[in-house]
N, C-alpha and C positions, 0 to 999 in steps of 0.2 A: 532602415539605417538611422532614423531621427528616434525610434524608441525611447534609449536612454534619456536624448538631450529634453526629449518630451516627456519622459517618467513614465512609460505604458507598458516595460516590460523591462526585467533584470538577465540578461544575457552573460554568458560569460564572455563571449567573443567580446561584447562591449564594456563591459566594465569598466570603471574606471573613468567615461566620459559621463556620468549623471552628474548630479546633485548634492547626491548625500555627502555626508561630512565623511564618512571613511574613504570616499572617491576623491580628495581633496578637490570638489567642484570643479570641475571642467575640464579634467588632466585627459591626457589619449588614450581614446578607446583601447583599450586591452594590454595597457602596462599595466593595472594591478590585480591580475588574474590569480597571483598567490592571496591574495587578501579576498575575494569572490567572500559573502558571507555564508555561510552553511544554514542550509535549510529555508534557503527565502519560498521555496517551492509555493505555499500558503500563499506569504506574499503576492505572486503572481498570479493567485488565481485571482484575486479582485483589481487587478491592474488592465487599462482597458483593452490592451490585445490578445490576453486572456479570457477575460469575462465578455468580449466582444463576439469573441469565436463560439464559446462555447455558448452566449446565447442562439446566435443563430444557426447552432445545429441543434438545439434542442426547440427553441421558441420561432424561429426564422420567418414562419408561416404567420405566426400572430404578432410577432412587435416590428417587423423588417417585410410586410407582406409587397410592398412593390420591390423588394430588391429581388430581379429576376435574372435565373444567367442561362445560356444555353446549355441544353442536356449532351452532351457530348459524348455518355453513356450508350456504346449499340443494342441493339434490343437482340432477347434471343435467340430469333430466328435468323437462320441465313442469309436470309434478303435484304436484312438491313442495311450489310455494311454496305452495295450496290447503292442500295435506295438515297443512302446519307451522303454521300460519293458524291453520287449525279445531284444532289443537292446545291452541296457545298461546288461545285464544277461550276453550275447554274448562278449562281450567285445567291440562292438561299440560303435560310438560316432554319438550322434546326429550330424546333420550340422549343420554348421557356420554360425552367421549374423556378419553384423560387428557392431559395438559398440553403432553408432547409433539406429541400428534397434534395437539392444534389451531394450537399456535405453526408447526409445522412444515406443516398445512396452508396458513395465511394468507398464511405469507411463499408458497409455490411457486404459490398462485393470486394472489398481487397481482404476482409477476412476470411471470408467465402472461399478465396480463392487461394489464402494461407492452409485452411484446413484442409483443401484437398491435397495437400500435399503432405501432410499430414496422416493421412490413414491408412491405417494397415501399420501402425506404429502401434504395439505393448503399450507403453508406455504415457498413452496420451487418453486419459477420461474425460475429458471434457475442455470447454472452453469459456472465457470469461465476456463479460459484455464491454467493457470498456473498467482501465485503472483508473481509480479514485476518479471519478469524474468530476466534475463542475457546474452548479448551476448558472454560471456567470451572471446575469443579471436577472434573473428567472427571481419574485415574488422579492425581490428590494423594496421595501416598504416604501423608503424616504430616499433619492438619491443623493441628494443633500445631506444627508446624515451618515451611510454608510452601510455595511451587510451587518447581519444578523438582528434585525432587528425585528422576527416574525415574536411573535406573541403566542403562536402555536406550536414552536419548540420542536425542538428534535424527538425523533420518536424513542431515546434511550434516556427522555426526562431533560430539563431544564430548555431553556432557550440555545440559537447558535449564536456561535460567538468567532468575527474575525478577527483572527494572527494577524497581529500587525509587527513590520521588522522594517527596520530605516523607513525610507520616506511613503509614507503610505496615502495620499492621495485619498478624498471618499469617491464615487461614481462621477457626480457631477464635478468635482475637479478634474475627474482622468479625463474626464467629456472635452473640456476647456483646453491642457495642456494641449489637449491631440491636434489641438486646432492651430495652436500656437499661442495661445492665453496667459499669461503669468498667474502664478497661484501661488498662496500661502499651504502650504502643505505641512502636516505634522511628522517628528520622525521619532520613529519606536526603538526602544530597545526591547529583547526580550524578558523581563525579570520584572522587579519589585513599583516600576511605575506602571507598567502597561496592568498587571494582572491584580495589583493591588488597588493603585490609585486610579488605572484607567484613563493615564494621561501623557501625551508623549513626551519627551524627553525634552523637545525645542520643536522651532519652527523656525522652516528653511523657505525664502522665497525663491521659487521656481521659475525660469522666468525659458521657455524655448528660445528667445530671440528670432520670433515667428516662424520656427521651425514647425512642420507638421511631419504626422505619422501617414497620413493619407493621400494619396496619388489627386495633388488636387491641380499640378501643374506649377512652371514656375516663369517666372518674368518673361524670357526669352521665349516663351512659347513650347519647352519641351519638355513630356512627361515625364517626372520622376520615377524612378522605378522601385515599386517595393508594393508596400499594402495596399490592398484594393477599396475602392467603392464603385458608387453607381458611374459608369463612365460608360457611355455612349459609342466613342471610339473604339472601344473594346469589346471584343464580344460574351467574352466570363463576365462580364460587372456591369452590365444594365444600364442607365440610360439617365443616371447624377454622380454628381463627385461632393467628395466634402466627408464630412463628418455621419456617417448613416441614421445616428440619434437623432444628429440636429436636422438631416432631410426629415425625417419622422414627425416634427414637431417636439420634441422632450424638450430643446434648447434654443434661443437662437443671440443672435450679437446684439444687443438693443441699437437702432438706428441712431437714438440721442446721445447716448453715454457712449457708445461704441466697447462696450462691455457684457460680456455673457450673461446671460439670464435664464434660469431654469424656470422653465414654463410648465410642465407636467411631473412632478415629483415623483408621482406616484405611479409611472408609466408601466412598469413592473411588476404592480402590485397585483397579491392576491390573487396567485396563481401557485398549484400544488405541484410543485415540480413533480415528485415523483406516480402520481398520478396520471396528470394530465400530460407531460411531458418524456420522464423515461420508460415509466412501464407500454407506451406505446410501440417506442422505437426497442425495447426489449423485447416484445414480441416477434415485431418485423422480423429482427434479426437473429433471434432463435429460430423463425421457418424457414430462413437462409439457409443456417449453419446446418438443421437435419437433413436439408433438399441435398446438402454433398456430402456427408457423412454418411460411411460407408465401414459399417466392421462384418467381419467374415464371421466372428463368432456370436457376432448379436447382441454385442456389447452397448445399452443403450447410451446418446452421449449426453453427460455430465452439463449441465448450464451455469455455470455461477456467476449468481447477481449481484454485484456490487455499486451501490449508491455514493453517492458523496460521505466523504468521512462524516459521522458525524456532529464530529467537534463543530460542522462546518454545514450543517444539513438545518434548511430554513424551513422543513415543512416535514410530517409526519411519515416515516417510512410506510411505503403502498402496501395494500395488501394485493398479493400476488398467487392468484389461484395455482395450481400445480398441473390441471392438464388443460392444452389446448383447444380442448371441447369447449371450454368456459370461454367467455368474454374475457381477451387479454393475459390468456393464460401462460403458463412456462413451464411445459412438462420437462423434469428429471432436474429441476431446480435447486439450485443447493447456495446458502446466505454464507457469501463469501465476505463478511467484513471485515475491514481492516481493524488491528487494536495495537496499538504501542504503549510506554510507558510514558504520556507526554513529556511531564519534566524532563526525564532521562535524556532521552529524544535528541528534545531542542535545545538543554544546555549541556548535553555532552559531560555530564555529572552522575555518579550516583551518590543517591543520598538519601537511604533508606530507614530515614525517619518524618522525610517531606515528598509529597505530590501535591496536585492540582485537582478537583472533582470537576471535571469537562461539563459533567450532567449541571451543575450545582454552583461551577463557577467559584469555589470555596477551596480553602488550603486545606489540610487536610496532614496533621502532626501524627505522629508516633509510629512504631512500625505495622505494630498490629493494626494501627487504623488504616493504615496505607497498606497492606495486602488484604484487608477486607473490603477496600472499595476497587478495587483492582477487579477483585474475586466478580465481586458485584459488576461492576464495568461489562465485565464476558457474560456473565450470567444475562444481563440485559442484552447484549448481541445475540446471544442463544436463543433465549426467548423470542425473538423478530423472526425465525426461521419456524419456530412451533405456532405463535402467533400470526405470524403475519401471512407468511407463506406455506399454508398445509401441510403443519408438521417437518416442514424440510430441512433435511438434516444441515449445521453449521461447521463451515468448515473454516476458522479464522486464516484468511488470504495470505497476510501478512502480520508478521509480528520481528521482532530480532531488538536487539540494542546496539549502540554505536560504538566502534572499538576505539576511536581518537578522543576519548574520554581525558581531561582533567589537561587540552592540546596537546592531547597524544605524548603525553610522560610515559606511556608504556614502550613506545621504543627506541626510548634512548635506553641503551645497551647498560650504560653507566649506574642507571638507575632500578637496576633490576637487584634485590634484593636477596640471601639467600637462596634457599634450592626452587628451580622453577620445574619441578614437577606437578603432574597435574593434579597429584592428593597432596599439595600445599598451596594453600592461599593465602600461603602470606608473598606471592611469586609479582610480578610486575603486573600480569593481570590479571590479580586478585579482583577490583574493581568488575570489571567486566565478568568474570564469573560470578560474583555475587550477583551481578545485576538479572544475568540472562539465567540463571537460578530460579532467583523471582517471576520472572517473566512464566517461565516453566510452570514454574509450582502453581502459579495461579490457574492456567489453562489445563494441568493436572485436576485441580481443584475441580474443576467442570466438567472434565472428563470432555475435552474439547477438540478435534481433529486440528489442525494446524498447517503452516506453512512456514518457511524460517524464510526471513528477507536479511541477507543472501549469500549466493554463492559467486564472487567475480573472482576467476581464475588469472588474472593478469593484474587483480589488488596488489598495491606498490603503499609505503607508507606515507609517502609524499601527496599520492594523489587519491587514494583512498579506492571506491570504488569509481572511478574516472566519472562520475556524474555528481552535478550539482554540489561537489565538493563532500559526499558524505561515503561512511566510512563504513557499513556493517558489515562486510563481509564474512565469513566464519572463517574466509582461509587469505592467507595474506603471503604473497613470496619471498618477503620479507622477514617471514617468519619461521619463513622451510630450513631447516639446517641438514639437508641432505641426509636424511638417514638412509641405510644400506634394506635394501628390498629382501634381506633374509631377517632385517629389525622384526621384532612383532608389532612394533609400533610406526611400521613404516607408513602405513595409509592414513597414520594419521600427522603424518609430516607438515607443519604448514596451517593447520588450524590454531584458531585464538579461544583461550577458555573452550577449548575441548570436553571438558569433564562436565559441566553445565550443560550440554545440551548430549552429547553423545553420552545417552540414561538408559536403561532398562526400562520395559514398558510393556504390558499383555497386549499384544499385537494381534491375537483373535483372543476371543471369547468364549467359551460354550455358557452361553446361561445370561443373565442379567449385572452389567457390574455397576457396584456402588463405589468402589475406590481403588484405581490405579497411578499409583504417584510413587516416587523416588525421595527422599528427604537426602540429600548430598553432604549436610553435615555429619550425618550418623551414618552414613554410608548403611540405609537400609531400605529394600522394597518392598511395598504392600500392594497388594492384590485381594479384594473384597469383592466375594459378588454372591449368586444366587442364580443356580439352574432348576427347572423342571423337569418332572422323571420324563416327558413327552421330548426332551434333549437327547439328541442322538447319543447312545452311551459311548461309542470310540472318538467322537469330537473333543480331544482335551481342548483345555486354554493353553495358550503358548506364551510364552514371557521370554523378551528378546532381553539377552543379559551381556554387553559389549565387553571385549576382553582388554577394553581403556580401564574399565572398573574392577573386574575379576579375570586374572590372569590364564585363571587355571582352574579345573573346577575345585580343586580344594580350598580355592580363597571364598567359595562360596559356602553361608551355610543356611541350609533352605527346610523351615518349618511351615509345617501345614495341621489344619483343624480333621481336616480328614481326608481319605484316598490314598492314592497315590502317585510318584513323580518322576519324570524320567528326564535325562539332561542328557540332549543331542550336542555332540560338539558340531562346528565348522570350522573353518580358517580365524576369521578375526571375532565371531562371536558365537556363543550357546544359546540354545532354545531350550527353555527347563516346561516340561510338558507336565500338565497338572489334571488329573481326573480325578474328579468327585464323585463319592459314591452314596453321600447324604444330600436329599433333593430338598427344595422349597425352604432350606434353612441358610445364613450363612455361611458361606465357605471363605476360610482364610488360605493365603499364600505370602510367606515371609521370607525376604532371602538378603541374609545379612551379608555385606562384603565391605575391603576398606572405605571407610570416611572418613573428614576432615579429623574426625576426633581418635579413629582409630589410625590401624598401621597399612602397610603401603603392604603392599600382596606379596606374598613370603617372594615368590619369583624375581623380585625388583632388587631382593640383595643379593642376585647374581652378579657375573661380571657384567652385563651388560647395563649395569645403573647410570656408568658415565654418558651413554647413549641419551635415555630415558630419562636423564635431569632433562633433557632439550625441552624444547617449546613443539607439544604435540599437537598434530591437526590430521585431517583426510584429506586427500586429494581426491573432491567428492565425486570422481568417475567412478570411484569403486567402493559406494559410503554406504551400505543397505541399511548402516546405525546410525545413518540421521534420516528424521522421519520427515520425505517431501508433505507427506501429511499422518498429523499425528500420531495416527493409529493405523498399521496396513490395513488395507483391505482383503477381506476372505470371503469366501460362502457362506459362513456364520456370521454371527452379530458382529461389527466394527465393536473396538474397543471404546469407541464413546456410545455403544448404546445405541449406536443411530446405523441404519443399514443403508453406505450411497446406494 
């Protein structure tokens, strides 16, 4: 509950009682919950009730080694629960892990025990280790200075570098506030001082008014209730109270000055996180999730590893063996990192003639340079899966862009422009289809499996995707205008820039491919690849072609280098089936339909045009044309090349 007034954490429910200047300093918790800032997420990870937790489930045993709490975890045998029973009756106490072991056991048995519920579902290949994790305070060089300050860089090139947004606090201030300590703290904006200048905007004194974040007790003798430490009385929190760094020795109050003093800077330092730290507990919990994993068809299950983003990553992505035989291994592993478009991201902009190089720390002007270091950007996450972890295939976790772009001008009704069909962009979300275009085209470029972040089915304009105030969802209610279930364009009611991601795409393979991508200006697909006569000969390549973009097969017109082609209809899309009958050379597949530059698919100057002006989407219960990842999965080659 003292979070805010101590600066350790951006809450919604609190808002509004911190610090910063858009809080109007001290006003009541949770009247300015319309104003909550977007995208503080980063922020909070270096804040100390983040970066506190998240040390001690990953570091707990090395930098917290006496905070010990009772195992209240029963063991697998039957006998336990009797044993622990007649214990706890007795007046004993179960034994002690430390801090580590129990956060890190609870999370891998409440997964454990999500996936068994889990199987025997189609639908489910695998499972991930933890989202975007944290190294909270794991290899802090300086705590005095702040994160990213390793000298050996993220493993996608250059140094990490901490998002700083409003009041950002370095370690050893968060240390101080939590205590109740006044501090000078700096406050960030996002844009041209933080990324150019590297300086904050102002500086705000901090002051708790000896308020603490930690159950240290208060005047009258009675424990406050909220976050834990070492507490005696207690049987979860061991046996001190206070500040857990400063039990540790990191800090303590100078007796003279009566002023905090950082005593070991460097408490933190020079430790590899993902080494020493997550590839351990990635193992652990990879022989968890097989021990209940259970497919009737022998489906083996999917692992995907995901590290700290690495805008945000202090130490060199691990290298991670692929079978469990090895020391530390992770069989059926797949590099599931995250990649967005930062700029876009975080200022809720597009503006595609500027980015940011994450790697490089450097602007980065014109378009073409800006989708070549994008290009670049993925191709270096790919690489971490060939490199680092035996050849495993990449599947980027998440990706999407933000639809409350430019404060959400696109839904004011008033402002919408012209015909808002979806082969015109010059429509209200022109913007955001350009944006998630690019996005595409690049992970195209790579021939890269994918994931779209996201799909919230209860997206309101107001509140976006109801978290942390951000907004990507593809389908918004707000944006459904009822169309009639006999529409063609029914399932796609309620999606935003529709036409950008619902693309045509070679969905299997037969043979090698060198390029599958969509160009949405010129409304035209290519498909490039390369089979062996040792290729099954009835295996075509299959190319999913959505009837958002060709109506009807006549809107399609489909040229090819050699063979020949056959176009399966379905309900809402075509599978144009392509077999080659020249081996070990290139094979082309061309299939031209409307683009922005051509015309709208003869079908749309029916009567049903008034309809289909609307603002189209899926109601993605029934969307097999957006790809949960990139490229289906088949018995042949994935269409990136890579076989999960």
């Amino acid at each position: 509950r003292n979070f805010r007034g101590c600066e350790a954490a951006v809450c919604r429910e609190t808002y509004g009682s911190g610090h910063g200047s858009a809080e109007g300093r001290g006003g009541d918790g949770g009247t300015l919950l319309s104003g909550l800032p977007k995208m503080m997420w980063p922020t909070n990870y270096f804040k100390l009730a983040c970066a506190t937790m998240f040390t001690l489930f990953w570091a707990g045993e090395r930098f917290a080694p006496e905070f010990m709490v009772e195992d209240d975890d029963d063991d697998d045998d039957g006998d336990a629960d009797d044993n622990n029973d007649n214990e706890q009756e007795g007046g004993e106490r179960k034994d002690k892990v430390n801090i580590q072991t129990f956060l890190q056991k609870h999370y891998i048995n409440a997964m454990a025990e999500l996936l068994k519920h889990l199987n025997g579902l189609d639908n489910i290949v695998g499972i991930g280790t933890m989202n975007e994790p944290s190294p909270g305070y794991v290899n802090v060089a300086d705590l005095s200075r702040g994160f990213g300050q390793s000298t050996a860089g993220s493993s996608s090139g250059g140094s990490s570098k901490e998002l700083k947004y409003g009041l950002a606090p370095n370690p050893f201030q968060g240390m101080c506030l939590g205590e109740g300590h006044a501090q000078t703290v700096g406050e960030w904006s996002n844009g041209f001082m933080q990324h150019v200048l590297k300086r904050p905007d102002t500086s705000v004194r901090v002051d708790p008014g000896k308020k603490r974040v930690w159950n240290c007790g208060r005047e009258d003798g009675v424990e406050d209730v909220g976050a834990s430490s070492f507490d005696g009385n207690n049987p979860i929190l061991g046996n001190r109270r206070g500040c857990i760094w400063k039990q540790a020795g990191v800090w303590r109050v100078n007796p003279q000055t009566s002023r905090p003093e950082l005593l070991r800077p460097e408490y933190f330092a020079n430790v590899d996180f993902g080494t020493e730290c997550y590839l351990p507990f990635a193992t652990e919990y990879t022989a968890a999730m097989l021990a209940v994993w259970k497919s009737e068809k022998g489906v083996p299950l999917l692992v995907f590893v995901e590290l700290p983003p690495l805008e945000f990553s202090s130490t060199p992505f691990p290298k991670i063996p692929s079978s469990s035989k090895n020391n530390g291994g992770i069989p059926n592993a797949v590099n599931a990192t995250h990649w967005y478009d930062g700029v876009t991201l975080f200022t809720r902009l597009w503006r595609s003639y500027f980015t940011f190089d994450t790697r490089t720390h450097s602007p980065v002007f014109g378009y073409g340079n800006v989708f070549r270091t994008h290009v670049s950007q993925l191709a270096d996450i790919k690489r971490l899966g060939a490199d680092r972890m035996d050849d495993a295939p990449t599947l980027i976790g998440e990706c999407g862009i933000p639809y409350d772009m430019n404060d959400g001008k696109s839904y004011d009704k008033s402002s919408c422009k012209g015909d808002n069909h979806p082969f015109n962009s010059s429509g209200q979300f022109s913007q955001q289809l350009a944006a998630m275009d690019h996005t595409l085209r690049c992970l195209e470029k790579n021939m890269l499996s994918f994931t779209l972040w996201c799909y919230t089915p209860d997206n309101i304009n107001n509140d976006g995707d109801r978290w942390n105030n951000e907004d990507l969802s593809v389908y918004c209610t707000d944006q459904s205008v009822g169309l009639d279930e006999n529409d063609p364009y029914f399932i796609y009611d309620g999606l935003r820039a529709a036409r950008a991601f619902v693309r045509p795409y070679a969905r299997c393979v037969a043979g090698k491919p060198l390029e599958n991508g969509f160009d949405m200006q010129e409304g035209v697909f290519l498909y490039r690849g390369i089979a062996s006569p040792d290729e099954d000969d009835d295996a075509p390549t299959e190319i999913f072609v959505p009837k958002l973009w060709c109506l009807t097969e006549t809107d399609m017109r489909i040229s090819i280098s050699s063979g020949r082609v056959e176009v399966v209809e379905h309900e809402h899309w075509f599978i144009v089936k392509f077999w080659q009958t020249n081996f070990d050379v290139e094979q082309r597949v061309e299939i031209r339909g409307p683009g922005k530059k051509g015309s709208k698919p003869r079908s749309l100057s029916s009567s049903r045009g008034s309809s289909i002006r609307s603002r189209l989407g899926s109601r993605l219960g029934s969307r097999p044309s957006l790809r949960s990842i990139g490229s289906s999965m088949s018995s042949r080659s994935q269409a990136s090349g890579q076989a999960l």
